[in-house]
N, C-alpha and C positions, 0 to 999 in steps of 0.2 A: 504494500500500500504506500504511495507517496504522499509527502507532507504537501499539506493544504498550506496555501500562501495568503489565506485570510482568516482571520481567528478572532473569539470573539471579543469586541469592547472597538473594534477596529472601526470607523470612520469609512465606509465605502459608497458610490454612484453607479445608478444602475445606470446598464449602457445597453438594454435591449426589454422587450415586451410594453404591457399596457400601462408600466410605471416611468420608461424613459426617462433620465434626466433625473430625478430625484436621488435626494441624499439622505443618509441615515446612520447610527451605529448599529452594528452586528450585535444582534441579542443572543442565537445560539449558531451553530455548525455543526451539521451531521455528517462525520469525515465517512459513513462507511457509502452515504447516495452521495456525495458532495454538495449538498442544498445548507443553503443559508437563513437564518428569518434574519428580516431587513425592519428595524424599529417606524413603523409606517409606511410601508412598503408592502403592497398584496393585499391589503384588507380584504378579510372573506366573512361574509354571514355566518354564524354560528349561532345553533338554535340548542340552550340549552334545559335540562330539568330543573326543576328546584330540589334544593341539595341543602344539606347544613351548612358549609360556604356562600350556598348563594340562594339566598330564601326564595328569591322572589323567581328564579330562574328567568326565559325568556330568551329575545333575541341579544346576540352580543356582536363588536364587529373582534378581530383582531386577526395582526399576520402571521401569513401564511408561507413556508418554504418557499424557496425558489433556487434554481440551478446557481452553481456557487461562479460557472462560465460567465453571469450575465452580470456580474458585478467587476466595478476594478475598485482598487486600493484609492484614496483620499489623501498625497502628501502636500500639505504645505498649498491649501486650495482647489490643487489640478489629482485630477485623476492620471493617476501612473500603474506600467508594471510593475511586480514584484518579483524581483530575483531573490533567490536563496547562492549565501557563498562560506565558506568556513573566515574564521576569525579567528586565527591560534586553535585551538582546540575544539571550539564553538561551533556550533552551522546558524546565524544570522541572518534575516532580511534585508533585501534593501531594495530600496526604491530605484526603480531602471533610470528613470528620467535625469536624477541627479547623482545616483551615485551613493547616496547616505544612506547607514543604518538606519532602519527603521526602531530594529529591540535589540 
């Protein structure tokens, strides 16, 4: 399995489907489908029961996965690749565009 080059708390812009152009933090990453949820990004209806959490049950919105292809990385305003390189003993991100560690 290879490492996913976005993870979550990360800052990413969608760059393809019915959310184009919007921006968000990564709430989770599913590394084994590669899908991401994108913090307002995909909103989908959820129709749920009432529960002890949630009394009143009913409709609810909130997002929904998306292929992790349709996102890029958020450095420093623009949307950039993300390479992976070692650092001394480390394997590191970095941002293609400029060249800089990301973590």
């Amino acid at each position: 399995m290879s490492m996913l080059k976005i993870k979550k708390g990360d800052t990413v812009k969608v760059i393809a489907g019915k959310d184009k152009d919007k921006e968000g933090k990564v709430l989770s990453v599913d590394q084994k489908n590669a899908r991401v949820v994108v913090e307002g990004v995909n909103m989908v209806t959820k129709h749920t029961k009432p529960s002890a959490t949630n009394q009143a049950g009913g409709i609810i919105q909130q997002e929904a996965a998306i292929d992790i292809s349709n996102v890029m990385y958020i450095h420093k305003g623009k949307a950039t690749r993300v390479g992976i390189k070692m650092d001394g003993d480390k394997k590191v991100r970095f941002a293609k565009s400029t060249g800089e560690v990301i973590d």
